[in-house]
matplotlib code that plots the C-alpha trace (Angstrom):
import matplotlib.pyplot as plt

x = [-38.5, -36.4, -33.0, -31.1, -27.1, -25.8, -21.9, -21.0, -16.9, -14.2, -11.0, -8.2, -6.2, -3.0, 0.1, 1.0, -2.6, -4.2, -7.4, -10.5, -9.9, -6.0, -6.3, -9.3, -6.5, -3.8, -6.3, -7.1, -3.8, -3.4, -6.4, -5.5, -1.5, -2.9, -5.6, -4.3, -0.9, 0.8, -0.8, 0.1, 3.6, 3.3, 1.7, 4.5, 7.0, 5.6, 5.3, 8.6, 10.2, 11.1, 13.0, 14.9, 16.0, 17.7, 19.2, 20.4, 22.1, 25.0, 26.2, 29.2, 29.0, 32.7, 33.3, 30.0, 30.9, 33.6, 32.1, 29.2, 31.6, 33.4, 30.3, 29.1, 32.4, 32.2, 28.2, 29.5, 32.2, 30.1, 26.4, 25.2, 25.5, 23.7, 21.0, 20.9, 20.5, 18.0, 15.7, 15.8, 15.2, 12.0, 10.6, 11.5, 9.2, 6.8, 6.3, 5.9, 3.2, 1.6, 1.1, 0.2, -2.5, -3.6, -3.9, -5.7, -8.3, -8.8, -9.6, -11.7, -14.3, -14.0, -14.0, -16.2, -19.5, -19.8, -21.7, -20.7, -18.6, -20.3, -19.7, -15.6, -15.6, -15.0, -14.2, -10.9, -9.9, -10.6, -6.3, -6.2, -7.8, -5.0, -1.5, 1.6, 2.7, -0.2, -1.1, 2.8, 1.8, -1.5, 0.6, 3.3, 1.4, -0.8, 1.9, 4.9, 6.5, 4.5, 1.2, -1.8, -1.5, 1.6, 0.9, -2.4, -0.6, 1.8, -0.9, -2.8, -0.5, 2.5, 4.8, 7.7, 9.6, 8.8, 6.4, 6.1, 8.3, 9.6, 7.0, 9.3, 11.5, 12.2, 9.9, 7.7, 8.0, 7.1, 3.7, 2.5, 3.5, 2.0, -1.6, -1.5, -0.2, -2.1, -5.3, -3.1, -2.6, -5.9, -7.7, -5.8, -6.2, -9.4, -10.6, -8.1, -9.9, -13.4, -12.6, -10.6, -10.9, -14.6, -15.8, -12.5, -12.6, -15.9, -15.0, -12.5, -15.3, -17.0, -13.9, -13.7, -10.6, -11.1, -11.2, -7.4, -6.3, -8.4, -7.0, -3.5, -3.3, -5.9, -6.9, -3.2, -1.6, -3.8, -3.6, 0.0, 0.1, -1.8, -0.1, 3.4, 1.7, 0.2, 3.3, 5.0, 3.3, 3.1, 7.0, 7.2, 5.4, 7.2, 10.8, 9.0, 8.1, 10.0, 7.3, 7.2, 11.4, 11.9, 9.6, 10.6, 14.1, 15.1, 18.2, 16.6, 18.0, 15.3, 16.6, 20.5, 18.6, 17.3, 20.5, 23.0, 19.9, 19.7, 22.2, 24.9, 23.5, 24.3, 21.4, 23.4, 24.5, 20.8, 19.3, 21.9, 21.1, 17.4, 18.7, 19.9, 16.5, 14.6, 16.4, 15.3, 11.5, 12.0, 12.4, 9.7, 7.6, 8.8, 7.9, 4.6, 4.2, 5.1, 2.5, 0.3, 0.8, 0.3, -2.7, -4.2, -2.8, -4.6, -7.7, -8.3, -11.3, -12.4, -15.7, -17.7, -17.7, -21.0, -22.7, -24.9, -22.5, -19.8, -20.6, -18.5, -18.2, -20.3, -18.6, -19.8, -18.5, -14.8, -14.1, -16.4, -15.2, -11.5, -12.5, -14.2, -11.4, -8.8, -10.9, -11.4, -8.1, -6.7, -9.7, -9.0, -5.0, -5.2, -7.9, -10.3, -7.6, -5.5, -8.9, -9.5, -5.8, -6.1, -10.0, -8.6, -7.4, -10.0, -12.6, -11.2, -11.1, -12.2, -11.1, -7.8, -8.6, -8.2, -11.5, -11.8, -8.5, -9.3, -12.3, -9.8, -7.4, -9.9, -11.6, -8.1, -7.6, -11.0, -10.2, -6.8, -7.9, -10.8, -8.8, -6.1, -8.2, -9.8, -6.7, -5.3, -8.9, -8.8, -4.9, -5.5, -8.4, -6.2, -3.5, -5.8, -7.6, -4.8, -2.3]
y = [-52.0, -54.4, -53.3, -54.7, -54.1, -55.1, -55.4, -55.0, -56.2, -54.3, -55.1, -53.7, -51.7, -53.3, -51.1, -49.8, -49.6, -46.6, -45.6, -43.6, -40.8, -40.6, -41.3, -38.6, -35.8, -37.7, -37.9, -34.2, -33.4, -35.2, -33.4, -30.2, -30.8, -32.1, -29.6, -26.7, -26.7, -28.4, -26.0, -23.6, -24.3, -25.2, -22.0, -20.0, -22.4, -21.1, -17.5, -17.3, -18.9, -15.4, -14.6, -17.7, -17.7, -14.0, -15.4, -18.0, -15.6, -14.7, -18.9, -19.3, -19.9, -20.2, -18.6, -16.9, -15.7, -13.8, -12.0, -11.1, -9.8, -7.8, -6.3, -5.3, -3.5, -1.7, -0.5, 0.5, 2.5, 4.1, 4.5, 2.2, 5.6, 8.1, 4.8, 5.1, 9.0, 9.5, 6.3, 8.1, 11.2, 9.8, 8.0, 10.8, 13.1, 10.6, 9.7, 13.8, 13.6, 11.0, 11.4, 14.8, 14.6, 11.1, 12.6, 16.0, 14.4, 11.5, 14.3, 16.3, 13.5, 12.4, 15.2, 17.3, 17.8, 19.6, 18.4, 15.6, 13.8, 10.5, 10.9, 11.9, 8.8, 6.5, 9.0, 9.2, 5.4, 5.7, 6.7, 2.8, 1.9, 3.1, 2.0, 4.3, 3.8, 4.7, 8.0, 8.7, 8.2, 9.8, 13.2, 13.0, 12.9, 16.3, 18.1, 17.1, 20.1, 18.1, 17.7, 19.4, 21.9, 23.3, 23.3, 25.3, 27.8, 28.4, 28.8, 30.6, 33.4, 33.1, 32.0, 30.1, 27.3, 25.0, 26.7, 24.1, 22.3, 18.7, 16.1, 13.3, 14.1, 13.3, 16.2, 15.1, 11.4, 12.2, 14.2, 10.6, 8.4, 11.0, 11.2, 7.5, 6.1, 8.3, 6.0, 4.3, 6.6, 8.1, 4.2, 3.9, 7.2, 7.4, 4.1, 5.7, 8.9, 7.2, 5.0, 7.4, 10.9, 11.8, 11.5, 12.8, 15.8, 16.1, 15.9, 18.6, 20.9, 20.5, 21.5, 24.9, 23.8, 25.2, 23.4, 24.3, 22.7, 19.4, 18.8, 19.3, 17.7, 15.0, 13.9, 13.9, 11.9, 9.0, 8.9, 9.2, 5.0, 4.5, 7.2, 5.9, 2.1, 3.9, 5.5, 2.8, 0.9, 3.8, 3.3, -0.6, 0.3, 3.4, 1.1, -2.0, 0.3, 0.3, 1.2, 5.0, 5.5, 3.8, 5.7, 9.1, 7.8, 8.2, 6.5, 4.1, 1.1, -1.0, 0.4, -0.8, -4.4, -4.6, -3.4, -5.7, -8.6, -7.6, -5.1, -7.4, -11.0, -11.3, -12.7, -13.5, -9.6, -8.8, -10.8, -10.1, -6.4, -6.6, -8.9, -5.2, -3.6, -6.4, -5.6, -2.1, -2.9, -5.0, -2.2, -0.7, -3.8, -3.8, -0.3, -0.9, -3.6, -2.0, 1.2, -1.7, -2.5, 0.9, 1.4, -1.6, -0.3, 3.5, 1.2, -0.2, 1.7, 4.0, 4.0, 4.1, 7.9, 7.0, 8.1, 11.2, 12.9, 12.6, 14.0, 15.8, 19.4, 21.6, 24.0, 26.8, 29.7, 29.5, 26.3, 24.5, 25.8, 25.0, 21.7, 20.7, 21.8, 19.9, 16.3, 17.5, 18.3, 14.5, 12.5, 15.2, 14.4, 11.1, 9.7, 12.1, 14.0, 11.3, 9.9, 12.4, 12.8, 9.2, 9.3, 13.0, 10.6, 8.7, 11.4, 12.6, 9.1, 5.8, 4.2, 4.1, 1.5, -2.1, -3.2, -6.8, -7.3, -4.9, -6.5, -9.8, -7.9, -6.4, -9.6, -11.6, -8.4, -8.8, -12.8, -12.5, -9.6, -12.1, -15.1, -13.4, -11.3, -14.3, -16.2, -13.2, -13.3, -17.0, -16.6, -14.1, -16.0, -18.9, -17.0, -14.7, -17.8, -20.1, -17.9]
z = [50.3, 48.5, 47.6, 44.6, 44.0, 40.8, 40.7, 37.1, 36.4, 35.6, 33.9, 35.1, 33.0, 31.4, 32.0, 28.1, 27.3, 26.4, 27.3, 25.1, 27.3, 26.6, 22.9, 22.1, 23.0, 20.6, 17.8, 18.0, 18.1, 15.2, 13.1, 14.2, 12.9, 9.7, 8.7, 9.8, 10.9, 8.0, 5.3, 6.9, 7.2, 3.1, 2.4, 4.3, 2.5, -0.9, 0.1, 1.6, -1.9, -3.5, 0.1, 0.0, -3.5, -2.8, 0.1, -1.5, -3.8, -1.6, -0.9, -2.9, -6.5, -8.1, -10.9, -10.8, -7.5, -8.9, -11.6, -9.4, -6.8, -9.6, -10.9, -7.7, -6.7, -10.0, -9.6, -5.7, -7.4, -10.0, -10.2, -7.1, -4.5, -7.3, -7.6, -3.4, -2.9, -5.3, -4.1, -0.4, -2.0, -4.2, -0.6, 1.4, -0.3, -1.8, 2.0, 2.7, 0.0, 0.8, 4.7, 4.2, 1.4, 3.5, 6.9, 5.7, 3.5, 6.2, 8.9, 6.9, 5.9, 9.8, 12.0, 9.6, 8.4, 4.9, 1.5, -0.3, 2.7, 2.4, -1.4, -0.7, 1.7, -1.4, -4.0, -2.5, -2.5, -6.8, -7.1, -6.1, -9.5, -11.4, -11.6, -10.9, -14.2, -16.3, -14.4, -16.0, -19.6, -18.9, -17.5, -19.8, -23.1, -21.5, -20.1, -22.5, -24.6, -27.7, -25.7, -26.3, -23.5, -24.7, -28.0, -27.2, -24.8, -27.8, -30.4, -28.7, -27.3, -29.5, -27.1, -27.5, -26.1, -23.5, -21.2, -18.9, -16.2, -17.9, -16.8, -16.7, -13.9, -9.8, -8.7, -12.0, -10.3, -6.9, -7.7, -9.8, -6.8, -4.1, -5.7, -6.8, -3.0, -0.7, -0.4, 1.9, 4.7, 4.0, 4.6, 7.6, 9.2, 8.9, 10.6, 13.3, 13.8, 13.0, 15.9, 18.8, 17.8, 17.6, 21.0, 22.6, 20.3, 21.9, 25.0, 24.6, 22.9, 26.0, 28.3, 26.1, 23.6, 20.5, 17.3, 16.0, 19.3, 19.6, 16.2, 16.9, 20.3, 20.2, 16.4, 15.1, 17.9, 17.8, 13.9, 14.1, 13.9, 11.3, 9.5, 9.9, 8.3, 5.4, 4.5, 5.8, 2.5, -0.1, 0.4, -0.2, -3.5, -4.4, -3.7, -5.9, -8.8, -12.4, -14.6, -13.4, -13.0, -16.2, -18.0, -16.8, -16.9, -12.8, -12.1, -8.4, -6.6, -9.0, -12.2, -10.9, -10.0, -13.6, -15.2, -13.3, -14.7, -17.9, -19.4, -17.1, -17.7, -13.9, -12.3, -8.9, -8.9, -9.4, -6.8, -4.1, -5.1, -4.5, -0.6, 0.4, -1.2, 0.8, 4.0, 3.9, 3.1, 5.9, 8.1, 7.3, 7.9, 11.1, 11.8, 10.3, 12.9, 15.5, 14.8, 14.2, 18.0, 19.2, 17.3, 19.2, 22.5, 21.5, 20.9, 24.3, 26.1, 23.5, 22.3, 18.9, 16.9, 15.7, 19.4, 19.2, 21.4, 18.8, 15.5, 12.8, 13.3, 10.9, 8.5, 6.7, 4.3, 3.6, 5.9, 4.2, 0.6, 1.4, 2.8, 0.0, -2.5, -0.1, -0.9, -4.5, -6.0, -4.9, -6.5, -9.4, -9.6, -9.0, -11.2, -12.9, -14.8, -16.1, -17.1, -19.0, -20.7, -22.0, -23.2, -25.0, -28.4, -28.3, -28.2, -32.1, -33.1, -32.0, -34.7, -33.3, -31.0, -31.6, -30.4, -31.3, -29.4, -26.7, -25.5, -25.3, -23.6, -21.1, -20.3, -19.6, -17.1, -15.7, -15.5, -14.0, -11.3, -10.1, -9.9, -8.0, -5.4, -5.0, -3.8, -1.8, 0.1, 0.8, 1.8, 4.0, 5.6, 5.9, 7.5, 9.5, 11.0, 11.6, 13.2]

ax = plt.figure().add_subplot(projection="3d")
ax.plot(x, y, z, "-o")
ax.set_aspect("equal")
plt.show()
């Protein structure tokens, strides 16, 4: 058999040369920096503006320096430690409120089985639909001493004199933010119980705990995370809000960061005020992050709720009335009753309503939500995928 060799020349390599093998990692590099990294760093730029600009607040400014430090020393004298206690006392509760309502209505449509719990699985999320501030007006034109229940009760029994606590107060505060804010812990908890807390509970059923006990020792510990980051978030909003304590008139931290703003003309005095507000919602970031972290260390290992061996618990008789009540009554406060307070006018008289303008108004809303959950979704892609 003949045999043929062909020698094919090779030229050897230059020193400084680079070959296709070395450059294909340097060119990827280069794509990867310039479509993903750099926008990323120029969205986090953007996002991170608002935090800069208060930081920026406390660099010295001259003259503006000195009135801002004057002003500040006077609001520290004064009002600033009446504006402090009563924010911590608002959160405080409002975080009370919040976890419990949350926690108790995420457990009952997870661990239980009683009519209507598919329904109550997205009743309960409706609270989100309507802003803090307009459940206020809703509840204080009902329940003021001039509203229509008071005026009734006095009509009708001839009684005198306000019958009913004032509406626009701290405790009056606290009930709006607590039915309006709970959807977070109650989102959050119940992924954590839909996802841990079935089968274990089961497990437990089948070692002869009884029912009081697999909730207090097994569901409640692993939603404990995810109830610290819902209320963790009802508090960033309840700490953001103006609309609610300037309506009811409650002296918080914001109203003294809108005064020194706007009643002061001291923007500097504003913005190093909200730097201290920021510093505490950065605390509870981080200890939203860090039940974040244990709620993906409780994850590991567990298995789905959805098995046949894990199914909610039937109820009957009083359980399941007293469950039921428990899901109803926050869907009730939060949603269907100030619905009903603000269609209560309108039901007399619909004339009242602007309706060539309100259609304009309602389709800029409309316009403006889209556009803006449409950024947030392709933000949070961006960020989810890139980080």
């Amino acid at each position: 058999m003949l045999k043929i060799r062909i020698c094919i020349p090779v030229a050897p390599c230059r020193a400084g040369s680079a070959s296709p093998l070395s450059a294909e990692p340097f060119v990827l590099r280069f794509t990867r920096f310039f479509f993903r990294t750099l926008p990323l760093i120029l969205l986090v730029g953007v996002l991170a503006l608002p935090v800069l600009a208060l930081l920026a607040s406390w660099l010295p400014w001259g003259v503006v320096a000195a009135d801002t430090g004057t002003i500040l020393r006077e609001m520290a004298g004064t009002v600033l430690p009446g504006y402090v206690w009563t924010t911590l006392w608002l959160g405080l509760w409002v975080a009370v409120g919040a976890a419990v309502v949350g926690t108790a209505t995420a457990a009952a449509v997870t661990l239980f089985e009683f009519p209507g719990r598919r329904v109550f699985e997205w009743l309960l999320l409706l609270p989100l639909a309507m802003p803090a501030y307009v459940t206020a007006y809703a509840y204080t034109d009902f329940l003021q001493f001039s509203g229509p229940l008071q005026v009734g009760l006095r009509e009708a029994f001839a009684l005198e004199g306000r019958l009913l606590p004032e509406v626009r107060s701290l405790w009056g505060a606290i009930w709006v933010f607590t039915f309006a804010l709970y959807p977070y812990v109650y989102l959050l908890a119940r992924t954590a119980l839909g996802e841990r807390a079935a089968h274990l509970m089961e497990a437990a059923r089948l070692l002869g705990a009884p029912l009081s006990r697999r909730i207090t020792t097994i569901a409640l510990p692993l939603a404990r995370p995810a109830v610290a980051a819902g209320v963790a978030l009802a508090l960033m909003e309840t700490l953001a809000d103006f609309g609610v304590t300037s309506y009811f008139g409650i002296q918080t931290f914001t109203t003294g960061i809108i005064k020194a703003w706007l009643s002061m003309d001291n923007r500097i005095a504003a913005a190093q005020l909200a730097t201290m507000l920021l510093a505490l919602v950065l605390l509870l970031l981080w200890l939203e992050h860090r039940a974040e972290r244990r709620m993906r260390f409780t994850a590991k290992g567990t298995g789905h709720a959805g098995a046949t061996e894990a199914q909610p618990v039937p109820l009957r008789g009083l359980s399941r009335g007293l469950v039921w009540g428990a899901c109803t009554l926050p869907v009730f406060m939060g949603f269907v009753a100030p619905v009903l307070f603000m269609l209560r006018p309108l039901a007399s008289d619909w004339s009242v309503l602007p309706w060539d303008r309100f259609m304009e108004w309602a389709w800029n809303s409309v316009r403006l939500g889209g556009i803006t959950a449409g950024l947030a979704v392709a933000v949070a892609l961006a960020l989810a995928f890139a980080v």
